[in-house]
C-alpha positions in Angstrom: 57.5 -144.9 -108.5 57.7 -141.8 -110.9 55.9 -143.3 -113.5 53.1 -141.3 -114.4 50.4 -142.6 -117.3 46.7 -141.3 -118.1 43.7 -143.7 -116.8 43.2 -146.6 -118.8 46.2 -146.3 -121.0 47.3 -150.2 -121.2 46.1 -153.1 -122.1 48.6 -155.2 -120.7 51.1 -154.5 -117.9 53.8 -157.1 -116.9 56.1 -156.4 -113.9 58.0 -159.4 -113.5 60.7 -159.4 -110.1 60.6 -155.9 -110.2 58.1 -154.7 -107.3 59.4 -156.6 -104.6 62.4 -154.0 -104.7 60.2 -151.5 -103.7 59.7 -150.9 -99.6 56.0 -152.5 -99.1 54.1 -149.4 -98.5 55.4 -148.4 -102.0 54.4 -151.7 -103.7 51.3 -150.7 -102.4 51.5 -147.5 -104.1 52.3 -149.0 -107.1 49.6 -152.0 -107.4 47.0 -148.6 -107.0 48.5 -146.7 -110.2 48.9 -149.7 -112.5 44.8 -150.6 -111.0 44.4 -147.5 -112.8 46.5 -147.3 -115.8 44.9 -150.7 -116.9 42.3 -150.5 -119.8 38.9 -152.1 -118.6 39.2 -156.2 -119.0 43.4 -155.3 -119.1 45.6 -157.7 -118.0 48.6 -157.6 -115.4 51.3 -160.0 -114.3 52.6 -159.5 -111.2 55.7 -161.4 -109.2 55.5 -161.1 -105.6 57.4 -162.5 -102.8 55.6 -165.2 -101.7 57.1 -164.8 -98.0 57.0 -162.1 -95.5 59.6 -159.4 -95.4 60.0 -156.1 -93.9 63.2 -155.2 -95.6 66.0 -156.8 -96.5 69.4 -154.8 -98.0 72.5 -156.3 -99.3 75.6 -154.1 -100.3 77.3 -156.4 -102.2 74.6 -159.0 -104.2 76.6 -159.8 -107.3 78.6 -156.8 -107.4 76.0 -154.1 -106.2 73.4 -153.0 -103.4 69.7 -154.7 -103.5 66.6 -154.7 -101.6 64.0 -156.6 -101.3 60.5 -156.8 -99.2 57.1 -158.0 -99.4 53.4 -158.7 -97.9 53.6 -162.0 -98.2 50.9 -164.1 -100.4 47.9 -163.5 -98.6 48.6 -159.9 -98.1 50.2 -159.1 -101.5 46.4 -160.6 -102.6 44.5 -158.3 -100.6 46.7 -155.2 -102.1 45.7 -156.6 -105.5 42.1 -156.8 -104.8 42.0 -153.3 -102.9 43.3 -151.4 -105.7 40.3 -153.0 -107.7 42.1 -155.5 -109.5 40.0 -158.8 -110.4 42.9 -161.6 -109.8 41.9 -164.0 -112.3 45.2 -166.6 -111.3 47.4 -166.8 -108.1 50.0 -169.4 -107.9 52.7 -169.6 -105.1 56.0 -171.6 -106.8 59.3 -172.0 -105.8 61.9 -170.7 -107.9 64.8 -172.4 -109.5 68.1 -172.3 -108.0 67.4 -170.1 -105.4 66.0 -170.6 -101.8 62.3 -168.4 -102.6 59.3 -168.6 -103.5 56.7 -166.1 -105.5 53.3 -165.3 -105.8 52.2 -165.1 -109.5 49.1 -163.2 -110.1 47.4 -162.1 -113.3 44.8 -159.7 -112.6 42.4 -158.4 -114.8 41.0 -154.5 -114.9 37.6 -153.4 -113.9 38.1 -149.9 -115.1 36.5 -146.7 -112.9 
């Protein structure tokens, strides 16, 4: 959430099983400044949690303390759109070995 880049610096911007450790409200945050840091026509790929979750915190998840939340699908698509990101692909999949699912997005940039 530190991260701090000039407008329209990338081209490309891949966050993959990375924002859904972030409380909601910052994932929101987040979607907003990569919106921005994208290059007009720049592409981002984006994992979200496909479910609905407030929080959830485990001090011991393979030797070490997580979190996770999310919007859910629909929602997580809403943040993407509001922060002015044209979602070109959305696709809800279940992952492999583990009881989830995600929300794949590539979005593309519209610029300022």
């Amino acid at each position: 959430m530190a991260l701090s880049f000039p407008p329209a610096s990338f081209d490309v911007i891949i966050a993959l099983y990375s924002v859904i450790h972030l409380p909601r409200e910052e994932q929101t945050a987040l979607i907003g400044k990569i919106a921005k840091w994208l290059k007009p026509g720049g592409l981002m790929l984006v994992n979200f949690g496909a479910e609905e979750s407030t929080g959830t915190e485990m001090k011991d998840w393979l030797g070490g303390w997580m979190y996770w939340s999310g919007w859910g699908a629909e929602k997580s698509l809403e943040v993407v759109k509001g922060a002015g990101v044209e979602v070109v692909m959305e696709e809800v999949a279940p992952e492999d070995g583990v009881d989830a699912s995600f929300l794949w997005v590539i979005g593309r940039g519209k610029g300022e």
